[in-house]
C-alpha positions in Angstrom: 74.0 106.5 73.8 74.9 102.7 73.8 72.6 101.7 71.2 71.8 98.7 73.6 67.7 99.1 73.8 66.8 95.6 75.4 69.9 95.2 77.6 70.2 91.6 78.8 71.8 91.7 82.4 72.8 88.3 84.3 73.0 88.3 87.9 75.0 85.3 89.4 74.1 84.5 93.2 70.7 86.4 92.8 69.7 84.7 95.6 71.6 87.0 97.3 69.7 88.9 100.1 71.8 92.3 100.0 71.6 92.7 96.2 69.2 90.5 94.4 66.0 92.1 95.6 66.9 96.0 94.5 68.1 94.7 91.4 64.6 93.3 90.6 63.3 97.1 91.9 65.7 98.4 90.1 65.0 97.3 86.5 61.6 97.5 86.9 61.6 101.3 87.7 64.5 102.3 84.9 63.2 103.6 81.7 66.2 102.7 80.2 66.6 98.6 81.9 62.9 97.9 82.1 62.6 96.6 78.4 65.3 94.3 78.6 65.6 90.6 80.6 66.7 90.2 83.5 68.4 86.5 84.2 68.3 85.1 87.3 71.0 82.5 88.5 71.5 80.8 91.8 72.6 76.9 92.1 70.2 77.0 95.1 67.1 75.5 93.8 64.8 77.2 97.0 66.5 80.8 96.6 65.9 80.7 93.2 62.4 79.6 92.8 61.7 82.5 95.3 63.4 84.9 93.6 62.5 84.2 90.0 58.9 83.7 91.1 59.1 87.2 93.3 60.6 89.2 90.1 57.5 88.2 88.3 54.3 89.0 90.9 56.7 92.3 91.0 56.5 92.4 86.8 53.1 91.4 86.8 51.6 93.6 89.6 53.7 96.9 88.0 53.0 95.8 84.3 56.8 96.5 83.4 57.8 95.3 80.1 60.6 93.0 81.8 61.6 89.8 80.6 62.2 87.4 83.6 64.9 84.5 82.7 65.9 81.5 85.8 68.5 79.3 85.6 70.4 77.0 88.1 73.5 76.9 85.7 74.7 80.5 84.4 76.2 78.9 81.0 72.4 78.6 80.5 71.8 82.4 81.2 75.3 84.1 79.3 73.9 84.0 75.6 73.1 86.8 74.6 74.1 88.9 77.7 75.5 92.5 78.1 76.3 92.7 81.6 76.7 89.6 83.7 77.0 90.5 88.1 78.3 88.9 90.0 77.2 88.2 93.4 77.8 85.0 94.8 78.9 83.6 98.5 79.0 79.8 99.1 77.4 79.6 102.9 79.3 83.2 103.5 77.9 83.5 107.4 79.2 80.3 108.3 82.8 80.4 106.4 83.5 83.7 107.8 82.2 82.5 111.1 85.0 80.3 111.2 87.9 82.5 109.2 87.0 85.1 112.2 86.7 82.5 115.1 89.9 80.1 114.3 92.0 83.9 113.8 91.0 84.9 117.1 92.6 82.2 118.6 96.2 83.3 117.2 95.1 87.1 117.9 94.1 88.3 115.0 90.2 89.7 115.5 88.0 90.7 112.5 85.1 92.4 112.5 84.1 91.5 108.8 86.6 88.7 107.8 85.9 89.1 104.0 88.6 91.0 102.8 91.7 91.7 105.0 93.4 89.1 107.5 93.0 85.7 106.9 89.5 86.3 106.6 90.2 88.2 103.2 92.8 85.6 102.0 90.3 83.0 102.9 86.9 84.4 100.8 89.0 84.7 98.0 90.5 81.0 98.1 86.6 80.5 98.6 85.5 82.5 95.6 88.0 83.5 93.2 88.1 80.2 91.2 84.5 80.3 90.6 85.0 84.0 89.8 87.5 83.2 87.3 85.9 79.7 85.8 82.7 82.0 85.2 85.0 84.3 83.8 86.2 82.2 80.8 82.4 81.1 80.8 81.8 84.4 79.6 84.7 84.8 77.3 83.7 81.7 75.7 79.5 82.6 75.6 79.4 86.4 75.3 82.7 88.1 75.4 81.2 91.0 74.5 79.5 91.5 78.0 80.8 93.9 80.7 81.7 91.5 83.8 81.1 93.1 87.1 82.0 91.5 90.6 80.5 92.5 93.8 81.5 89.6 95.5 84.1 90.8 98.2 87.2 90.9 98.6 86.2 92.6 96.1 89.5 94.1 95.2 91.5 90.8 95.0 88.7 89.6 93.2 88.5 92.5 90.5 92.5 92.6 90.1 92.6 89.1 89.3 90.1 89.3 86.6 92.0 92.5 85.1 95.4 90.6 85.3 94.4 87.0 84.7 91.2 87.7 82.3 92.5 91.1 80.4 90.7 90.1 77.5 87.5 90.5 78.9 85.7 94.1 80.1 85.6 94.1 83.8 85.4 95.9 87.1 84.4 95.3 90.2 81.9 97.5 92.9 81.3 97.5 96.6 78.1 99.8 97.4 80.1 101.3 100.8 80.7 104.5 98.4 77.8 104.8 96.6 76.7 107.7 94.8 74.7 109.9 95.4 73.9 108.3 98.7 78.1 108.9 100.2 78.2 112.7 98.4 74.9 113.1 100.3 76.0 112.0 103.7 79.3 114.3 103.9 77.3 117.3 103.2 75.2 116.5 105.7 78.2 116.3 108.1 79.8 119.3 106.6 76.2 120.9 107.7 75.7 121.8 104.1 72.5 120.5 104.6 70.4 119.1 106.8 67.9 116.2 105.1 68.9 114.2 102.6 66.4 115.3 100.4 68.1 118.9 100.5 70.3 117.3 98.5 70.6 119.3 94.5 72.6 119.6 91.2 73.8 123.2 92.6 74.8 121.4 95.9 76.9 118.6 93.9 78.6 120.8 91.6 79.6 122.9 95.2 81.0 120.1 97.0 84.1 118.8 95.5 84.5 115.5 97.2 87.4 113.5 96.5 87.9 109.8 98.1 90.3 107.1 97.4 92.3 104.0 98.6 91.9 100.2 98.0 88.5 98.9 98.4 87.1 99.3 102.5 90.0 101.1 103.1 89.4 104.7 101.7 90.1 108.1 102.4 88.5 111.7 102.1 91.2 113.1 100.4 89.2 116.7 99.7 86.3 117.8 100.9 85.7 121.5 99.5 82.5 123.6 99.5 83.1 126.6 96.9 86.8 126.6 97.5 86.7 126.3 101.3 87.8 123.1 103.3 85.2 121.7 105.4 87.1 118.2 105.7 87.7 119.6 110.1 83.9 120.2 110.2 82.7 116.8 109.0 85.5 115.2 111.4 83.8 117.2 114.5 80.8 116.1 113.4 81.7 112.7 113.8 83.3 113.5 117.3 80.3 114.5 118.7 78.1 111.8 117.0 80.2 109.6 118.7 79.1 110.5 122.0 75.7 109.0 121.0 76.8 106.2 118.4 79.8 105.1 120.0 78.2 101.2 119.9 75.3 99.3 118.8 75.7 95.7 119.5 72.2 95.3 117.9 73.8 95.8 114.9 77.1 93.7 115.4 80.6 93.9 115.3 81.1 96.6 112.3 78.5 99.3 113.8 80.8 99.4 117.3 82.3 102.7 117.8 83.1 104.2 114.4 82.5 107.6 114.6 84.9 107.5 117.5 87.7 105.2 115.4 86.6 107.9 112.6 88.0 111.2 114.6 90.8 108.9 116.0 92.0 108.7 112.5 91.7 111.6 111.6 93.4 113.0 114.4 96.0 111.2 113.4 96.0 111.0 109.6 94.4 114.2 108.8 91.9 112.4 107.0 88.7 111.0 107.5 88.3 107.2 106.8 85.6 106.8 104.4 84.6 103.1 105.4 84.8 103.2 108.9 82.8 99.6 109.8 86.3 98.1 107.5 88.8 100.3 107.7 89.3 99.4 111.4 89.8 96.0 110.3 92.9 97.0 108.5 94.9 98.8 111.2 97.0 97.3 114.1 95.7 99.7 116.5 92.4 97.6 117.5 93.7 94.3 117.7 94.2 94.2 121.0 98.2 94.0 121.3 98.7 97.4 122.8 97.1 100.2 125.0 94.5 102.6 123.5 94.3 106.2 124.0 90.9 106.7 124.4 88.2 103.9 125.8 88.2 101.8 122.6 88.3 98.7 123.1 89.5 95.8 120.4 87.2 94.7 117.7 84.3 93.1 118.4 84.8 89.8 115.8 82.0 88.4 113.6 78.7 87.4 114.7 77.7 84.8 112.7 74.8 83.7 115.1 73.4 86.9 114.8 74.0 86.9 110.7 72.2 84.0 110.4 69.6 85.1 112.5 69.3 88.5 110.1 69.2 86.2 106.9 66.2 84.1 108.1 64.1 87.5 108.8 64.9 88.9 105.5 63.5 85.5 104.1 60.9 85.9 106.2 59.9 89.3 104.3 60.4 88.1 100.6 58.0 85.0 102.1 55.8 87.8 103.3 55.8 89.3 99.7 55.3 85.9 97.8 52.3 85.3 100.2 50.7 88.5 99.7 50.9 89.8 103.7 53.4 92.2 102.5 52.2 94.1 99.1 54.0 94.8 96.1 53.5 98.0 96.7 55.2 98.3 99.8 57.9 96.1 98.7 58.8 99.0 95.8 58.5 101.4 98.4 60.3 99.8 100.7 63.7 98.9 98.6 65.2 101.1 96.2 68.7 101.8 93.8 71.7 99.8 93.9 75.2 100.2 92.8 75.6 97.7 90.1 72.4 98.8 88.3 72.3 102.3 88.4 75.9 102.0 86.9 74.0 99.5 84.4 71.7 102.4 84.0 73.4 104.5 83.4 75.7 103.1 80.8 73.1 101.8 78.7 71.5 105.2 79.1 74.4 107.4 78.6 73.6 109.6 81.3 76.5 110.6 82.5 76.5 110.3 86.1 79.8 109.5 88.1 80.8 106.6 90.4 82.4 104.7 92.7 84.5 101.7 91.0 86.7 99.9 91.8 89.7 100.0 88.9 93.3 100.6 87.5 94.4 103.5 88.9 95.9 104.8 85.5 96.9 108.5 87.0 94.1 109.6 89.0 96.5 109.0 92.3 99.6 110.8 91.1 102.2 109.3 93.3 100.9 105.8 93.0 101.2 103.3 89.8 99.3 103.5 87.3 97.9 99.7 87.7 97.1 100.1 91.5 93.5 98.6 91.9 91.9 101.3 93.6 88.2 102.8 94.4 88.2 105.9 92.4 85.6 108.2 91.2 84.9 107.7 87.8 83.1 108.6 84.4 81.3 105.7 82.8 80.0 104.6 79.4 79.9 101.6 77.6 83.5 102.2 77.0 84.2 101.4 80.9 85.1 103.4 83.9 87.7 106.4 83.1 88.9 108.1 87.1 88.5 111.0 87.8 92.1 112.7 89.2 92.5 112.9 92.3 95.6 114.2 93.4 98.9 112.3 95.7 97.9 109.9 98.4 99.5 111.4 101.3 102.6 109.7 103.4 101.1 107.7 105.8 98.5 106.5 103.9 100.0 105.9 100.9 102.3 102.9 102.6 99.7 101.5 104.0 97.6 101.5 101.1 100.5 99.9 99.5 101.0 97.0 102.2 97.6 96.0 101.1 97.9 96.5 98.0 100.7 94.1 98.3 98.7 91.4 100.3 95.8 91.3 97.6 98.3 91.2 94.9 99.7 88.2 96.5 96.2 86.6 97.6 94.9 86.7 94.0 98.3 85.5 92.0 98.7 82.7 95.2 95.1 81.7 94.3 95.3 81.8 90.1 98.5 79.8 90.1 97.7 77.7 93.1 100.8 78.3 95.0 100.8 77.7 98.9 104.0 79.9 98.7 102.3 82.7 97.6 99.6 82.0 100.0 101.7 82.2 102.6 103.7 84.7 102.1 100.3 86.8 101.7 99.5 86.4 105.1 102.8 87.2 106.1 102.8 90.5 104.3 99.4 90.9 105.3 98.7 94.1 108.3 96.8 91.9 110.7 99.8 89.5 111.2 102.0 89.7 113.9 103.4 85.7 114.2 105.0 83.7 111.7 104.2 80.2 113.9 100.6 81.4 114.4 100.3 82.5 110.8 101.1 79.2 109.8 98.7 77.6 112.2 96.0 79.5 111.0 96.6 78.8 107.8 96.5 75.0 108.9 93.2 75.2 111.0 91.3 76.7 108.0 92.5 74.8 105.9 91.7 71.8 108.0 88.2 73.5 108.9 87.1 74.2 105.2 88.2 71.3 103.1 84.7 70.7 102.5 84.3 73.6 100.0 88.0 74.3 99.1 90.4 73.3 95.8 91.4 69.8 96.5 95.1 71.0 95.0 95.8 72.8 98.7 95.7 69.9 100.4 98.1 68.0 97.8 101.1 69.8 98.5 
């Protein structure tokens, strides 16, 4: 047990759509969260008077013992903290809007743009100094607190902290591998089971499910029910779903053919690709430059319309449940866990249950070094993540986990130091880029493009 029995847990960018509503569910429902405070922080006034004022009616109307802090300024909200999120995004639909749009030009296409490509490099020239200015905030305030990021790239942004901010306790999540939810889903396409809510203890302790690489860009390394390999079985399965799902513009660029770049992979890996809607961002194949085996066409790049047009119908809903058309009851029904605080959870709790972080590798890939930031399964207490082995990456994959291993490395020590060196010679290393002149006028253009919200030190050199 932790010993922690009121556990105070900041969230910074609550008014984040994706995350800041299930973290209100979330610690209302937990026996072992529900007695603490939960602090609210966004530096937008309108998101956060909705969100502060919708984790009370949700207090008040399930008479949980929560404490329910606000605050525009997150020095106001550290005292006293033992975990402080972070989930933050400075107008992230329209920034990536243009990080995809202006890399198109120069043939680079991104389906995601926030953490490979110049898109990657970008968000974290976006984010990262905040990360890290929060960062001594919290060294400063409570340096006793665990520090989580969940802001992407979320690996560039969790190695920084871990080199440039050792003193503190951090990791950082992304909620693509969450657990149970990810065990779940390969079982079902291992047809281990059928419904999700098959899904048992005896089941789990059956299904030895090992996944790994850098952050969006992971791999089923194992996939064993008692002993026997069904890693072929959940591949077909993805074949023939592909028939069916091969795209869904309703749902954008990431949804488009998956289960078909999934087999693809596989086909030619030998492993499945655990993060399908990224991982496709990382490779060469689907940029465009060169002829496709099968009719897959090149990436679809960021929507932004369309994101913008999502965000406005999820305010929409928490509007509904300020206003009472939408219950309080249905909104507890409708949203449920999330990654960062069932970890919370389950470290305060001491229960024991594994997950998904994003972390030092220290062993748990054998043939990799020990300080490679990877997503690993792992045990964790209040004592931090430990991984879980895992075995060698195999050839193939281990390279190219190490180019972008390489490329973050770069992106975060470019960004810390505030060299345009390093900058560019991340985006030369980078997988997406295939032109030295049209690297360089990307870099330009964005920079141009975004001087609004960027360091004033890039453009001083």
């Amino acid at each position: 047990m932790s010993g922690i029995q009121q556990p105070k847990v900041v969230i910074i960018g609550s008014g984040s759509l994706f995350f800041g509503r299930q973290a209100i569910w979330k610690m209302v429902n937990s026996p072992q969260l529900c007695n603490g405070t939960l602090a609210l922080v966004d530096n937008d006034p309108a998101r956060m008077e909705k969100m502060g004022l919708l984790a009370e009616k949700v207090v008040t109307e399930t008479g949980a013992p929560l404490n329910i802090e606000v605050a525009s300024d997150w020095r106001d909200a550290l005292p006293g903290a033992d975990f402080v999120v972070l989930s933050f995004a400075a107008d992230t639909v329209r920034y990536r809007g243009l990080d995809c749009q202006i890399s198109e030009k120069y043939g680079i296409r991104m389906c995601s743009g926030d953490t490979i490509g110049p898109g990657g490099i970008f968000r974290a020239m976006r984010e990262l100094p905040l990360i890290m200015d929060c960062a001594a905030d919290v060294e400063r305030i409570c340096p006793e607190a665990w520090l989580i990021n969940y802001i992407n790239p979320s690996a560039v942004n969790g190695m920084a902290l871990a080199r440039y901010a050792p003193q503190l306790k951090s990791f950082a999540l992304c909620d693509s591998l969450h657990m149970p939810r990810v065990k779940t889903k390969y079982a079902k396409l291992a047809g281990l089971i059928v419904f999700a809510s098959e899904w048992n203890a005896a089941l789990d302790a059956d299904f030895d499910l090992r996944i790994t690489g850098v952050n969006h860009f992971t791999w089923l390394l194992k996939a064993e029910y008692r002993g026997r390999d069904v890693s072929a079985r959940i591949a077909e399965s993805l074949r023939r779903q592909s028939v069916y799902t091969g795209m869904d513009g309703a749902k954008g660029a990431k949804a488009l053919h998956n289960d078909a770049i999934a087999w693809q992979l596989y086909e030619i890996f030998g492993y499945v690709p655990a993060c399908v809607s990224h991982t496709k961002e990382y490779l060469r194949f689907y940029q465009g430059h060169g002829r496709l085996p099968e009719a897959i066409p090149p990436l679809s790049i960021w929507e932004t319309e369309l994101r913008y047009a999502r965000h406005a119908a999820m305010w929409r809903e928490v509007d509904d449940f300020m206003s009472g058309v939408i219950t309080i009851g249905e909104f507890m029904s409708a949203l449920g866990p999330e990654q960062a605080t069932d970890i919370i959870e389950s470290m305060v709790g001491g229960l024991g249950r594994p997950f998904y972080i994003n972390t030092p590798n220290r062993g748990a890939v054998s043939n990799m070094a020990d300080d490679a930031f990877l997503e690993l399964l792992c045990d964790v207490d209040m004592e931090g993540p430990r991984p879980r082995p895992v075995g060698e990456m195999p050839r193939g994959l281990r390279g190219l986990n190490e180019l972008v291993l390489d490329t973050h490395e770069l992106t975060a020590e470019a960004i810390v130091k505030a060299d345009y060196g390093l900058l560019r010679r991340a985006l030369m290393t980078d997988p997406l880029t295939n032109s030295i002149a049209d690297a360089d006028a990307i870099l330009r253009e964005l920079l141009a493009a975004q001087k609004d919200i960027m360091p004033t030190h890039w453009y001083t050199t």
